[in-house]
C-alpha positions, 0 to 999 in steps of 0.5 A: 500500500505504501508503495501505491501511495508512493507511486500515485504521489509521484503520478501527481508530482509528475502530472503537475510538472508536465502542466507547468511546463505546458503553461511556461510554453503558452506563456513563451509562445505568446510572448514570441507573438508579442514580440512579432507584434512589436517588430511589425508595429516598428516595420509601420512606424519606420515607413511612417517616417520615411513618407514623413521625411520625403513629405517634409522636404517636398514642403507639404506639411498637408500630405505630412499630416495625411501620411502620418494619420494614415501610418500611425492608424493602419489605415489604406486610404486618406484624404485632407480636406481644407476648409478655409475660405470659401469652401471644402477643398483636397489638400492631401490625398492617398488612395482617392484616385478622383483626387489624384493628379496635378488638377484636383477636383472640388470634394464630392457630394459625399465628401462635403456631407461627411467633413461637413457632419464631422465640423457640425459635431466638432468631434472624432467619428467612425463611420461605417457602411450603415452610417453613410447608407443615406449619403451614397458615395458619387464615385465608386472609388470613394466608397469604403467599409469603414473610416474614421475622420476627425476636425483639424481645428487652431484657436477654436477655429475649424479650419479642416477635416482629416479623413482615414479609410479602411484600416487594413486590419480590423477596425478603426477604434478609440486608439486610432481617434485619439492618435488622429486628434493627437496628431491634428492638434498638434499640425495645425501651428505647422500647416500655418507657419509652412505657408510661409517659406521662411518658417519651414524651419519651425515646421521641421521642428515641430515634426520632430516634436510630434514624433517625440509626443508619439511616444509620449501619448502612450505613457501618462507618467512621462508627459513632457519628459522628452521636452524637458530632457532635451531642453537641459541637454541643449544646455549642457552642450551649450556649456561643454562648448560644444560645436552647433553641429554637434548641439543640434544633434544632442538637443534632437536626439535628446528630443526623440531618445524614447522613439524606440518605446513605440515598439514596445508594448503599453503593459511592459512600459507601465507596469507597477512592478518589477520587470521580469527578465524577458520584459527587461530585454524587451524594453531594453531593445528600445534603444535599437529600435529608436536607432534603426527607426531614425537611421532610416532618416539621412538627416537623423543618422548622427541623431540615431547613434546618440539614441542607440548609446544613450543607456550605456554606462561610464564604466562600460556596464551598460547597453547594448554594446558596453561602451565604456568612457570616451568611446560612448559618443558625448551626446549619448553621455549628455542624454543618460546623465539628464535622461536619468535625472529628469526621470528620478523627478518624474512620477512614474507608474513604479514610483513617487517622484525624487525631490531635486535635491536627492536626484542631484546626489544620486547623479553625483553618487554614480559619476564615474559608474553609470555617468561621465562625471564632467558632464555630471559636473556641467549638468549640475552648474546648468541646474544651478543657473540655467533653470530660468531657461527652460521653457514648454516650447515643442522641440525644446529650442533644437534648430536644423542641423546644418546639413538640412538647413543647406537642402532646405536653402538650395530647395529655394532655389530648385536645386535640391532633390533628397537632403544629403548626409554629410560625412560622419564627423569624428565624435568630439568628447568633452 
């Protein structure tokens, strides 16, 4: 009988290992799905970017606009329809050929009544086939299954309707029309200031500060952290006297260090607790992502080797290559050092926010460890004077980097087709 008992007690032990295993395995494979999910997410946002980029320096900051909407919500289809002056007219189309070609014709029947049911309501709106049943399309090209269209609207005027159509998988949902809101709200200051040739640089930026709040929109606790991180980093450039080259890229690069969160999944980056092994790679490989994300882009190449080395440590201990002392590249320094101070001040989702004075000890603590201690030193002496300078301006007071203001001064003259990359320059150390 004991010997039963024996054998049928290790049947069970036996049969609980074999249903943990099978559990581990569900749990892997799930995660190997998330992970594929994540990859995909990057795969859209990096071609996002590119149209963003041949968009910007063709000057139409409306099909800018479109073709982020239309990137950033899965979206096949598009149209931007301007409502200022007498009435509805195509600024930006993708997908509508009616609209495609040099002269475009005024919006249908069908697309005055949608835009105009969207300005009356003055909201966010998903429509479906039911929806548009009693405002039948006047071109078969115009009908879609489903779309989600919002009002573009500067200083409580309502200036224009964004329209994305048939999402290429599943439907249009709260996500999407927050992202078009998002998006809208903060295009408007750029669609008026690229009317004027003289301000495309403003539009330049304040691109770069959209793709910034991005990330940023997924994350509560880190609203205005980009901002605030590339504003101190701009000035601690400034103080190590560094050339205007190299300020630029540390204050963009500071601007957009996170960019690479957008492949990582809202549950990773806000869980309350501890990060599980699996999770910790997953968000560690941000900072590629944000690299091959950027490096896509010419004129952000030098921004990309910033953001990729902004996490490793002085002391070589670091990711993702442990970089160790001079050869992590200054910027890369600059940004780690503000990156980790402005996020012991924030609250986050683990934690109650550092008062100043402890997150400045804590700098000081792992200078030479995690930090450069010079740049811990000037980051320091800017927090002591320089605090009256910053500001909640979007693109924290980054300019072109030289090479772009060169394309966007020879486009003046027509002589200009994809902004060149200049050599990569000797990275200079403080």
């Amino acid at each position: 009988m004991e010997t039963e008992s024996r054998e049928q007690e290790l049947l069970r032990t036996l049969a609980e290992t074999r249903l943990e295993l099978d559990i581990e395995r569900g749990r892997a494979a799930a995660q190997q799905v998330q992970a594929e999910r994540h990859r995909q997410r990057a795969d859209a946002f990096r071609a996002a970017l590119k149209e963003i980029q041949r968009s910007l320096f063709r000057g139409d900051i409306y099909a800018l606009v479109l073709h982020s909407c239309v990137r950033l919500t899965d979206a096949t289809r598009g149209l931007y329809l301007d409502s200022e002056g007498r009435g509805l007219r195509v600024r930006a189309v993708i997908g509508f050929d009616r609209y495609v070609g040099g002269h475009r014709p005024p919006p249908s029947p069908f697309m005055r009544a949608l835009a105009s049911r969207v300005l009356e309501l003055d909201d966010a709106v998903v429509f479906g086939d039911a929806d548009t049943a009693n405002l039948p399309p006047t071109d078969e090209g115009e009908h879609f299954h489903t779309c989600a269209a919002v009002p573009v609207a500067m200083f409580g005027d309502k200036r224009g309707v964004l329209i994305v159509a048939d999402k290429a998988h599943g439907q249009f949902d709260e996500g999407d029309l927050e992202t078009l809101l998002h998006v809208g709200d903060q295009a408007t200051v750029a669609m008026d200031n690229a009317r004027l040739t003289a301000e495309l640089e403003d539009a330049y930026i304040g691109t770069v500060g959209l793709l910034a709040d991005a990330v940023e929109a997924k994350d509560p606790y880190t609203r205005g952290h980009c901002q605030r991180v590339s504003q101190l980093s701009r000035l601690t450039a400034e103080r190590l006297g560094l050339d205007d080259a190299t300020r630029e890229v540390v204050c963009l690069a500071a601007l957009l260090h996170d960019i690479g969160k957008i492949g990582v999944s809202d549950g990773i980056l806000n869980k309350p607790g501890p990060l599980m092994p699996a999770e910790r790679e997953l968000l560690r490989s941000h900072v590629r992502i944000g690299h091959d994300l950027l490096r896509s882009l010419p004129a952000l190449r030098d921004v990309s080797e910033v953001v990729l080395h902004h996490h490793e440590f002085f002391d070589g201990t670091g990711y993702p290559d442990g970089l160790a002392g001079d050869a992590i590249p200054i910027g890369s320094r600059i940004v780690a050092a503000v990156d980790a101070y402005c996020a012991m001040m924030d609250q986050r989702s683990y934690k109650e926010p550092s008062s100043d004075a402890a997150a400045r000890a804590e700098l000081v603590r792992c200078a030479g460890a995690q930090f450069d201690p010079h740049v811990v030193a000037v980051l320091t002496s800017v927090l002591d004077s320089d605090a009256s300078k910053m500001t909640d301006r979007t693109g924290a007071g980054c300019e072109l980097l030289p090479h772009v203001r060169r394309h966007r001064d020879a486009m003046k003259t027509g002589d200009a087709s994809e902004p060149a990359h200049p050599q990569a320059p000797t990275p200079q150390q403080s």
